[in-house]
C-alpha positions in Angstrom: -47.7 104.6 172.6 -49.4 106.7 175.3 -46.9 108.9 177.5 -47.6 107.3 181.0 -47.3 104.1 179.0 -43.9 104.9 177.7 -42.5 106.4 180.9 -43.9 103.1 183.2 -41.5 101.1 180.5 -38.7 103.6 181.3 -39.1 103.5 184.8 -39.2 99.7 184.4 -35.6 99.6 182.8 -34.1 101.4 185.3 -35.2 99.6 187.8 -34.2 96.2 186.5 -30.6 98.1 185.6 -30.4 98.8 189.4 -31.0 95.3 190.4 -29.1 92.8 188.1 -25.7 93.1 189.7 -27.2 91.9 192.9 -28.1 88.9 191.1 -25.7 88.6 188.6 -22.2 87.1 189.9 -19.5 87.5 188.4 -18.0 83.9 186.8 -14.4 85.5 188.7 -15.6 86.8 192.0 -16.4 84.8 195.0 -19.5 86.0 197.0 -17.8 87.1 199.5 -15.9 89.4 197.3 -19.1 90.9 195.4 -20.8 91.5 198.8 -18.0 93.5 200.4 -18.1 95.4 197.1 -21.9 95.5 197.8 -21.5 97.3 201.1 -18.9 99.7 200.8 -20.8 102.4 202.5 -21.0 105.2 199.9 -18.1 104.6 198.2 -18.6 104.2 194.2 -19.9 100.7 193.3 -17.8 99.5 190.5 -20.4 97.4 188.6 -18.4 96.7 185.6 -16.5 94.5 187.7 -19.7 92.7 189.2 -20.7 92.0 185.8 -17.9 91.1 184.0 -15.0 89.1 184.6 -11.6 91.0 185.6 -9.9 89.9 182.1 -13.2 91.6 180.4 -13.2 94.3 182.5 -9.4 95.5 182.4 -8.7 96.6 179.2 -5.4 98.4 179.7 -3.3 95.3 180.7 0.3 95.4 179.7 0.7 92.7 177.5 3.9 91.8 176.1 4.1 92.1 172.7 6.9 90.3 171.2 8.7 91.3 167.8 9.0 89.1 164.8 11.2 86.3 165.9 12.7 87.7 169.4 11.5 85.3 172.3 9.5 85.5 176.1 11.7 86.4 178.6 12.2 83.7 181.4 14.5 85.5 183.8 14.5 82.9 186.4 15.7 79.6 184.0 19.1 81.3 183.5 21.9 79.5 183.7 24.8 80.7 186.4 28.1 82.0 185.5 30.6 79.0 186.0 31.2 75.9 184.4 28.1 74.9 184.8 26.9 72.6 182.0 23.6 74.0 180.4 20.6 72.2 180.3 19.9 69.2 178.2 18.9 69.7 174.7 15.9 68.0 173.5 17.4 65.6 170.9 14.1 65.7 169.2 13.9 69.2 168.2 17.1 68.7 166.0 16.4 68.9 162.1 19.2 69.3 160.0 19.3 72.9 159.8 18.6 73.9 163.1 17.4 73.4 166.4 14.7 75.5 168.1 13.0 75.9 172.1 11.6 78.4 173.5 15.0 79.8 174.6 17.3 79.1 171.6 17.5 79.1 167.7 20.0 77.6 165.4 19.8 78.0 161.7 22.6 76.5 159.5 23.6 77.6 156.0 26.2 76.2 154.3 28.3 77.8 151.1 30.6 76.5 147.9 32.8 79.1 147.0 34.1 78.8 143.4 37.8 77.6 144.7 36.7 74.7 146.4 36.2 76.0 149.9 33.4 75.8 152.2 31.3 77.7 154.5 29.7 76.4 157.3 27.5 79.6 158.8 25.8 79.2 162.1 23.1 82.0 163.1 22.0 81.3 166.7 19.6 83.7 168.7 18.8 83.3 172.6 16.5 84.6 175.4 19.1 85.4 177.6 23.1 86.5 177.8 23.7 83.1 180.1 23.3 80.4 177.2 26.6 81.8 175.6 28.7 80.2 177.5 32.6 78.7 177.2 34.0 75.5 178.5 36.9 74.4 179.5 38.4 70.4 179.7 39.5 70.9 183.6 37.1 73.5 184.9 38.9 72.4 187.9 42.4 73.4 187.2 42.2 76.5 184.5 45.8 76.4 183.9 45.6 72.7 182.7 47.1 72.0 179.4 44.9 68.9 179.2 43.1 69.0 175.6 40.0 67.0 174.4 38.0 66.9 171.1 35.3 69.6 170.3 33.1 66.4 170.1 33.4 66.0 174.0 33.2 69.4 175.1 30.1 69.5 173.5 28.9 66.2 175.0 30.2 67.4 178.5 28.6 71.2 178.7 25.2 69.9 177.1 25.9 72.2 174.0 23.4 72.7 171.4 26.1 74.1 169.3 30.0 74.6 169.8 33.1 76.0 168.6 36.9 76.1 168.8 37.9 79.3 171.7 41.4 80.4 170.9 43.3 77.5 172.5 44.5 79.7 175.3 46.9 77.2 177.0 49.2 76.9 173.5 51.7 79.5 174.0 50.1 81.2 176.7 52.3 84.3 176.7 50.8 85.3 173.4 47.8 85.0 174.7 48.0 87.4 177.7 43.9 88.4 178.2 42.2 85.4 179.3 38.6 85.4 181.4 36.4 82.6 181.5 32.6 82.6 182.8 34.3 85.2 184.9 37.4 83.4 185.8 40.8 85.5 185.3 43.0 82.9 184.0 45.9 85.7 182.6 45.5 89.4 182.6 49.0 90.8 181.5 48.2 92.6 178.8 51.9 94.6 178.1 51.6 95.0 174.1 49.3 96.2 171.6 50.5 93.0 169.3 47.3 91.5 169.9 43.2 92.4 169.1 40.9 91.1 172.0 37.2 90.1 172.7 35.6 90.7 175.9 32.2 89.9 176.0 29.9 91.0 178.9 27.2 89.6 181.1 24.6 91.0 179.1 26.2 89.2 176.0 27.5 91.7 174.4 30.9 92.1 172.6 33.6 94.6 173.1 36.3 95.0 170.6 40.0 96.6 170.9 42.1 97.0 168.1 45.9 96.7 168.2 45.5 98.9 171.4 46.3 98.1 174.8 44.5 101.7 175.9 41.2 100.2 174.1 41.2 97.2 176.4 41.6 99.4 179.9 38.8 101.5 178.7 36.7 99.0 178.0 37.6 97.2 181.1 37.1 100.9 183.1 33.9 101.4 181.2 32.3 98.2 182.2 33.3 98.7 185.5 31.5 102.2 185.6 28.3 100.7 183.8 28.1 97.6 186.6 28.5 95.5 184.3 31.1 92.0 184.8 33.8 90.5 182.3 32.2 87.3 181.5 34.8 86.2 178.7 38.0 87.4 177.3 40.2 86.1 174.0 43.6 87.3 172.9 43.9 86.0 169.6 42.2 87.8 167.2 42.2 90.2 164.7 39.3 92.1 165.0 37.4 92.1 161.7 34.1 93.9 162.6 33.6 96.5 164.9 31.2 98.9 165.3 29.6 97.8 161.6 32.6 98.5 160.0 35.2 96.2 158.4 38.7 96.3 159.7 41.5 97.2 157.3 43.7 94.1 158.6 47.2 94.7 159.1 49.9 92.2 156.8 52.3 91.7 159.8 49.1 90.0 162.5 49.8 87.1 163.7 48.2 83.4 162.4 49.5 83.8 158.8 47.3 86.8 157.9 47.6 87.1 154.3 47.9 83.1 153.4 44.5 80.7 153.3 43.5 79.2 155.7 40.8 77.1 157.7 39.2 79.7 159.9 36.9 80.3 162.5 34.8 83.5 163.3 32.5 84.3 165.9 30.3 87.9 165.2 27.2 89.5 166.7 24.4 90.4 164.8 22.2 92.2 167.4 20.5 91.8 171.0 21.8 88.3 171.6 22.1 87.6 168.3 24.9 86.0 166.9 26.6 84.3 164.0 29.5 81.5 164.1 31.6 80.5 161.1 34.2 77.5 160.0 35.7 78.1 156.9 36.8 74.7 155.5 39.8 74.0 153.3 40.1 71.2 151.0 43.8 71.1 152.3 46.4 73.1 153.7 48.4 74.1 150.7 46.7 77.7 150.5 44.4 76.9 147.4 41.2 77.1 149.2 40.3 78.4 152.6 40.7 82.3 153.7 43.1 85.1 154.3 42.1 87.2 157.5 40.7 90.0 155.2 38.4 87.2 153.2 37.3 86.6 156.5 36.6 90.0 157.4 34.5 90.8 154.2 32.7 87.5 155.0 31.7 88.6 158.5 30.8 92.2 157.3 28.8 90.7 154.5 27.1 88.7 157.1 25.4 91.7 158.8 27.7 91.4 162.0 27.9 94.6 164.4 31.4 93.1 165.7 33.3 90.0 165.0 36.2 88.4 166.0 38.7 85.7 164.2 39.2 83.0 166.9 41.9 80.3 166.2 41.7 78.1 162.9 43.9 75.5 160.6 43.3 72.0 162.9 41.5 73.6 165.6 38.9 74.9 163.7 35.7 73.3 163.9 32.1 73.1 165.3 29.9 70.4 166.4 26.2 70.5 165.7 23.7 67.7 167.3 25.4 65.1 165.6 26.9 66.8 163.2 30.6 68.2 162.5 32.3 70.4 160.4 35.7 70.8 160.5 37.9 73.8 159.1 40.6 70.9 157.8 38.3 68.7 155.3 38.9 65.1 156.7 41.0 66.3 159.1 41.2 64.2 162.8 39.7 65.3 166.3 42.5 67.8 167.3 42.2 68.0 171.3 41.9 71.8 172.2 41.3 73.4 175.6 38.6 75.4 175.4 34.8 75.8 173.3 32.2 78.6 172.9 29.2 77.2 173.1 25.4 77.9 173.7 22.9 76.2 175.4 19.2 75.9 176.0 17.9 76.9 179.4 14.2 75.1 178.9 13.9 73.5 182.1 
């Protein structure tokens, strides 16, 4: 091809370069847009943007990337701090392992240990610290000693899954740390007989063991951190904390060395928990746990911390339209208060 030839054809492309965003649109941009980017003076035309589309053209967006199995956050469906009930679960999305939106996630796994006791093993994960949540049967009157079934509490606070609390209005003065969804019902902590729980509003648990000076600091340290008391328990022991199994001690209350139904509650991670019912065939100490079985149970489980919350009767936790009870065939014992969690999909 003959130079003046070639460099016609060169001229050519440029010129047609020049003159396609003026007749281009973008599929994004209103006209109105592209011609106030058309006459900016001398300012730098930025044609990438007449040509393309602003998702083609941006490609440093932040994108949230999610890890395996954690969920989107959605800030503005949480749930307040009271008594609230959560939202409704969709009855639909129960199987008979589990139950998952796009806020929650129950898994069940159940266990038959070689003495005839069973294991009922509840892993839930949420999107946000509000869906762990306690109830109480007269939010109304938090001294009450009225009592209802597990069953009912469940039914009442919309509860995709729900456990025995520690039964804080049976002997109250050995119970003498009790908050609820930020409610002080007792705070006269005076002894170190007692292990407690205090869990945060970001959802996460603080431990104390046999130590009165434990729970001030943690109470001080929360304080200093801005963070609130969401929910307290005196009952107890502790059997994980920090990762590490507790060496329980023979004289704790709740018949420590003897087996017994049980019920745990342990966290796993970043709103990541694990609840646990440990059923007994009877009550004659054959099957069932000691404290320490418990413990080893909980540590075996992966938790970070966990806490024994009260068991025999009480112990039990309600599923959709399932139950399992720590007392195989045992009746509805009324209690006062439930852990729970609930979904927050509008």
């Amino acid at each position: 091809m003959k130079l003046p030839v070639r460099i016609a054809l060169i001229l050519l492309c440029a010129a047609l370069i020049a003159v396609l965003p003026f007749v281009v649109s973008s599929p994004n941009m209103l006209n109105d847009v592209k011609m106030e980017l058309m006459n900016e003076g001398e300012e730098e035309i930025d044609f990438g943007r007449l040509l393309f589309s602003s998702a083609m053209a941006e490609d440093d967006l932040d994108v949230e990337e999610l890890e395996d199995g954690q969920f989107a956050s959605h800030p503005e469906w949480a749930l307040p701090l009271d008594f609230t009930p959560g939202r409704e679960p969709n009855p639909e999305l129960y199987t008979e392992d589990g139950y998952e939106d796009e806020t929650i996630r129950v898994k069940l796994e159940h266990r038959d240990l070689e003495d005839g006791t069973k294991v009922h093993i509840a892993y839930v994960q949420i999107s946000d610290p509000s869906q762990l949540r306690t109830g109480v049967a007269r939010p109304e009157s938090l001294g009450s000693n009225k009592t209802q079934s597990i069953g009912a509490f469940a039914k009442q606070y919309n509860a995709v899954i729900a456990i025995n609390g520690d039964y804080f209005v049976d002997k109250p003065d050995s119970k003498p740390l009790v908050y609820r969804m930020t409610q002080k019902i007792r705070n006269k902590m005076k002894s170190d007989k007692k292990d407690a729980l205090i869990i945060d509003d970001q959802g996460d648990f603080h431990l104390s063991v046999h130590s009165l000076q434990e729970v001030k600091d943690i109470s001080e340290k929360l304080k200093q951190e801005g963070r609130k008391l969401v929910n307290a328990y005196s009952f107890g022991p502790t059997l994980v904390r920090d990762g590490e199994m507790i060496k329980l001690r023979d004289d704790y209350q709740f018949n420590p060395s003897r087996k017994n139904p049980r019920t745990a509650i342990g966290q796993l991670g970043r709103l990541s928990y694990v609840m646990v019912i440990v059923e007994a065939q009877d009550r004659d100490g054959h099957t069932g746990m000691t404290q320490q079985q418990l413990a080893e149970l909980m540590h075996s489980l992966g938790c970070v911390h966990a806490y024994n919350l009260d068991g025999g009767n009480s112990s039990e936790m309600v599923f959709g339209k399932q139950t399992f009870k720590g007392q195989a065939g045992g009746d509805d014992r009324g209690v006062n208060d439930v852990i729970y969690f609930a979904t927050m999909q509008p």
